[in-house]
Structures are given as C-alpha cells and as structure tokens.
C-alpha positions in Angstrom: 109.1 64.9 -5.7 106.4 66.3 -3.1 107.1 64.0 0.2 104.6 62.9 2.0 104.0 63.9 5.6 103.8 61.2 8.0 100.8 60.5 9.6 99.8 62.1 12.9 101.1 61.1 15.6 99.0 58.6 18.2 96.9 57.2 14.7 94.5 60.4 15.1 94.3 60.7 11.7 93.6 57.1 11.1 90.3 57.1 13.5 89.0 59.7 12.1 88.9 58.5 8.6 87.1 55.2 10.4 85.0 57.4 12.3 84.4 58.8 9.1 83.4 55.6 7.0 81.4 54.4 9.8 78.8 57.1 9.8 78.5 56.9 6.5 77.5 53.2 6.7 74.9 53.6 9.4 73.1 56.2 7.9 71.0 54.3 5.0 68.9 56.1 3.2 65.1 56.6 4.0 63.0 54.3 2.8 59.6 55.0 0.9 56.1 53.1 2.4 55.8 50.1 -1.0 59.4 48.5 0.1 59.1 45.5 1.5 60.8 43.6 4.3 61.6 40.4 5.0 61.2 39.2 7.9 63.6 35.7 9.3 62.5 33.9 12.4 64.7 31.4 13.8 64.0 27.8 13.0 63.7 27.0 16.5 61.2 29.3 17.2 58.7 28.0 14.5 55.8 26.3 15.9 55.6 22.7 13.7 52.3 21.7 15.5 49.0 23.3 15.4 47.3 24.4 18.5 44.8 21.8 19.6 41.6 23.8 18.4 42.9 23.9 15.1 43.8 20.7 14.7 40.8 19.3 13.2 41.2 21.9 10.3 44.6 21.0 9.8 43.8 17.5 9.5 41.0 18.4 7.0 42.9 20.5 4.8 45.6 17.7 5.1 43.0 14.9 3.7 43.5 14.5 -0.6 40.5 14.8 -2.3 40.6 10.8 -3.7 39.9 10.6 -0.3 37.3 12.9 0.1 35.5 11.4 -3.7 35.8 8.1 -2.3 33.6 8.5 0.5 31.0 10.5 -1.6 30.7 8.0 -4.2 30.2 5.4 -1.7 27.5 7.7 -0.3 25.8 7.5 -3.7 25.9 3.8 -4.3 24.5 3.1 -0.8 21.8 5.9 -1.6 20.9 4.6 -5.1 20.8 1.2 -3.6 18.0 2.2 -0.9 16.3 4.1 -3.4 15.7 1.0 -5.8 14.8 -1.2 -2.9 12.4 0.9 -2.3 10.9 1.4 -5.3 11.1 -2.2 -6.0 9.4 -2.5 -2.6 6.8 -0.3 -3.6 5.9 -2.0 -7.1 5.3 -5.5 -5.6 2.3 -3.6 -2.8 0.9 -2.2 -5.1 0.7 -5.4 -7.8 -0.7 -7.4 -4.6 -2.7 -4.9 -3.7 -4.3 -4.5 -7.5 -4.2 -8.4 -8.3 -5.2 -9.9 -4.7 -7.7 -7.6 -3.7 -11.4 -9.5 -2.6 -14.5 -8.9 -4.7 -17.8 -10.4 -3.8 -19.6 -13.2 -6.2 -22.1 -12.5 -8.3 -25.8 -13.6 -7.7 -28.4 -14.6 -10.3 -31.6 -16.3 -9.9 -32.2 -19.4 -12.0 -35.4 -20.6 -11.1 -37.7 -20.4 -8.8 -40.3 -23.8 -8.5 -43.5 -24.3 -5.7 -43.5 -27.6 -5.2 -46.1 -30.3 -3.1 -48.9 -28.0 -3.2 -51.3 -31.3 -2.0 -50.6 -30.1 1.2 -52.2 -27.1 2.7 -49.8 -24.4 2.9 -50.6 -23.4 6.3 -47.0 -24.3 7.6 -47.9 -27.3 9.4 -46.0 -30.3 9.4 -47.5 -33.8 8.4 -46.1 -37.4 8.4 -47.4 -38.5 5.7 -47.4 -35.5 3.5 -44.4 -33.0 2.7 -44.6 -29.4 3.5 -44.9 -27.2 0.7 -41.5 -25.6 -0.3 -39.9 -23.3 -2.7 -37.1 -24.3 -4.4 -34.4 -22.2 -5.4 -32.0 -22.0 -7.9 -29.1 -19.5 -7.6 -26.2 -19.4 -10.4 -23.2 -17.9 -8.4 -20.0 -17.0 -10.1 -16.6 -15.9 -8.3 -15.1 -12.7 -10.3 -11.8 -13.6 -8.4 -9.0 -14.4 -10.5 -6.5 -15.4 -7.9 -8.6 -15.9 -5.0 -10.9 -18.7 -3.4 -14.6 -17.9 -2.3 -16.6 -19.6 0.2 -20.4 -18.6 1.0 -22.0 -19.8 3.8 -19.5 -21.8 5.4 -20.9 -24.4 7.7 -24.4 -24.0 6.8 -24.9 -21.4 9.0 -26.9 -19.1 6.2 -30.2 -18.1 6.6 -32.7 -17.7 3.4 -36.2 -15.9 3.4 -38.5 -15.3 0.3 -40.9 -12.5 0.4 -43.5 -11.3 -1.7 -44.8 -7.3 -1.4 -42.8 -7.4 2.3 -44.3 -10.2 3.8 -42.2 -13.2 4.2 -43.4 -16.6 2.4 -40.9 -19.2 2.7 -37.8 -19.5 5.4 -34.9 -22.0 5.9 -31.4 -22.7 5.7 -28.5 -21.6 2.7 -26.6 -24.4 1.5 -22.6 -23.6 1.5 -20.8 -23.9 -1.6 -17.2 -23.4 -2.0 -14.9 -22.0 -5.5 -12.0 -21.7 -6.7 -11.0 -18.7 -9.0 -13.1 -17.8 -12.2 -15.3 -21.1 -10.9 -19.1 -20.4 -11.8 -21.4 -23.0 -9.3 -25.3 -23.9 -9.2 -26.4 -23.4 -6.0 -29.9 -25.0 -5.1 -31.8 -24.7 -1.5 -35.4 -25.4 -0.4 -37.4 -22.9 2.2 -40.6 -24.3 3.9 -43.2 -21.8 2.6 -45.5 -20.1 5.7 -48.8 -19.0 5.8 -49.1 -17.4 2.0 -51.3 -14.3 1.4 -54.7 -14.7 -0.5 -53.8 -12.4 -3.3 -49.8 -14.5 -3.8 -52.4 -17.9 -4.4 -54.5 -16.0 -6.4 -51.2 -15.3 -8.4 -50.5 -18.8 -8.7 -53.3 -19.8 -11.0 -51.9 -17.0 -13.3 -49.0 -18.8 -15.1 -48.4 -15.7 -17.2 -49.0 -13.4 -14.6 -45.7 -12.2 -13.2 -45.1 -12.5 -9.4 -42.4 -9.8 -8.0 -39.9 -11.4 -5.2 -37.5 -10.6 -2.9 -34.9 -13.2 -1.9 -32.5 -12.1 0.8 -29.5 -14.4 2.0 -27.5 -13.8 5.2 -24.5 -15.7 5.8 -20.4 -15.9 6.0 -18.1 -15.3 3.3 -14.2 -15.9 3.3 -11.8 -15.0 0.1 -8.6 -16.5 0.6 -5.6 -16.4 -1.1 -1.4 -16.4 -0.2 -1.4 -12.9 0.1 -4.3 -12.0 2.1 -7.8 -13.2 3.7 -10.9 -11.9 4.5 -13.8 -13.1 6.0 -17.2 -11.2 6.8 -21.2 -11.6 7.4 -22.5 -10.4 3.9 -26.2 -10.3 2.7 -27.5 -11.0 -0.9 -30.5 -9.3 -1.8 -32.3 -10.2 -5.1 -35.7 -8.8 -6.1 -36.7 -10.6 -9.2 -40.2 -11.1 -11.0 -41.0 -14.7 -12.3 -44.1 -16.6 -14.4 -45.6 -19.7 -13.7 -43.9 -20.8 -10.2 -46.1 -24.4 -10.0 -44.4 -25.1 -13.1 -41.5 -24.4 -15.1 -41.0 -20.9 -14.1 -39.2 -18.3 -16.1 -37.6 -14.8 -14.5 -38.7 -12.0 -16.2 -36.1 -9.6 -14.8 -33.8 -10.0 -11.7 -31.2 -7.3 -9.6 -29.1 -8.7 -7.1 -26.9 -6.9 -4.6 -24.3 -8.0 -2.5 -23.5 -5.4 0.6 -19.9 -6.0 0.2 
C-alpha cells in the first residue's frame, strides 16, 4: 500500500485548504435586479407610536365602521325628524292661513221708505213735528266661516244718502255684531236735507225709478283664535228703487265694500 505523507510541517497545508474554503464562501454569486431582499430591523428600533401629526389618522383608520354607521344613521334620524317637523309646521300655516283668513260682509239693500213728509223738508227741526227721514233697510251677511264680524262698533258710523251727487239725508250707522255664517237686518234712519226740486218731483212717480247712492263709513273688526283684524272700511251701494213714500221696491242694487 501507497503511504501517505504526513502533513506539512507547522499546519501549512492545513490553512491553506481553510484559506481555500473561505474564499469560496465569501464570494456569492451575482445577483440579477427582480431578487428581493429582506430587510430585519431590530425590535427595539421600531417606532410603536405615531408621530403627533399623524395621530389623528391613526386614530381614524383605527375607528370600526359600526362605529362610523352608527353616527350616520343617527345623523339621518335627527335629519328626517326636522324635516317632518317642518313640513308638519308648514301644513298647519298654511290651513290657518286658507281657513282663518278675514273677508268683508256682504251688503244688500232691502228697502228704502220716506217717512213724515207733513213736515217741510227743509231740514229744520220742530217740537211738535218730526223731521222727515229715510229709513233704511240693509240685509248684511258675514261670508266668515270661522270668524266673528263687527261693523260699526260703538256707533261711530257715519251714513249719507245721495241722489245724482248731491247728498239728501245724513246721520248715524247702527252697529251690529255676528257670529260666523250669521245673516242680520240692519235698520238706520238719516234726517233728509234740503231735497232737490227734480228728487220731489220723483216722488209723486211711484213707478218712476229713483237711482241712489248710499255710502257707509265706519269700523270693522274680524276676530277669531288665530288672528284679528280691525280697519275703517266704506260700503258703497248705488241702487234704483220705486215708490219711496210707500212700500218701495229696488229695482237693481251693486254694493262694494273697499276691503
């Protein structure tokens, strides 16, 4: 058999075979650019918190979304709630408004009568004699369902009768007062003035009609729990009527109300 020679003296041999194996080791082989690397950071060199301006971010991304659904569907209730309020709000104006809102009574002539024509109707006063008068007869009817009306409150109207713009007869409007849908006769007397030759020429005429104009200024209130409203008004009614020292009759009749 082939002996085998020692090895050199002094290990020579021996660190060159390490010397060897080590340079293999360290050289690796080269790398191409789609490897990837890893990358390990010690753990106590890992920042746990968040800087300060990123904080709020954190936090938000940290929130669950129950969270997050809760407080927009208590956003929706409180929303939907306003929103019927005011609708609800909105639908109870506008029914007072529609349902309470004033209108002005309506005006019609009844009759018109000339009464104690013994005394001259010069305007003059006598003791023992009355002054000629017209008497008036007004129907008046409040249109308000819900509402109260008052005209002339506390007698302070004032009535005149003209005939073609010249005034014949002059005094004070009764008040009346209604409740709603109420219909009420109204009747007033004005002293009759100094009367044009051709309106007592017109009076012997009993089928003769005489035109009229009877004009009405005083107060009006409508009242009612919702709302009040109170204003000078004045009725105008022109109106043509027969036989005046009798039992008169209107042959036609438009009256107004500036309302």
């Amino acid at each position: 058999m082939e002996e085998r020679s020692p090895p050199a003296a002094g290990g020579k041999g021996r660190n060159l075979l390490s010397s060897a194996t080590s340079l293999r080791l360290s050289l690796t082989p080269a790398r191409s650019q789609d490897h990837t690397y890893v990358v390990q950071i010690p753990r106590d060199q890992v920042y746990r918190v968040p800087p300060p301006e990123n904080a709020k971010i954190v936090e938000n991304h940290r929130q669950p979304d129950t969270q997050k659904k809760r407080k927009c569907t208590c956003c929706c209730w409180i929303f939907s709630a306003l929103l019927l309020i005011g609708i609800a709000i909105g639908i109870i104006v506008l029914i007072v408004h529609t349902t309470y809102t004033p209108k002005s009574p309506e005006f019609s002539i009844i009759n018109v009568h000339f009464k104690n024509l013994t005394q001259p109707s010069n305007g003059q006063k006598n003791k023992s004699h009355p002054v000629p008068q017209f008497e008036i007869h007004l129907k008046i009817v409040n249109i308000n369902e819900r509402m109260d009306a008052s005209f002339g409150k506390g007698d302070n109207g004032i009535a005149t009768l003209n005939f073609k713009n010249r005034e014949i007869g002059h005094g004070k409007y009764t008040a009346i007062s209604q409740k709603p849908k109420d219909s009420t006769n109204s009747q007033f007397n004005l002293d009759a003035g100094k009367l044009p030759a051709d309106f007592q020429k017109s009076l012997n005429d009993d089928k003769k009609a005489i035109p009229m104009t009877l004009t009405i200024n005083a107060p009006m209130e409508i009242t009612s729990w919702a709302k009040t409203l109170q204003k000078e008004v004045t009725v105008t009614c022109d109106f043509d009527v027969e036989s005046v020292k009798g039992k008169s009759k209107i042959k036609s009749e438009d009256c107004k109300t500036d309302f």
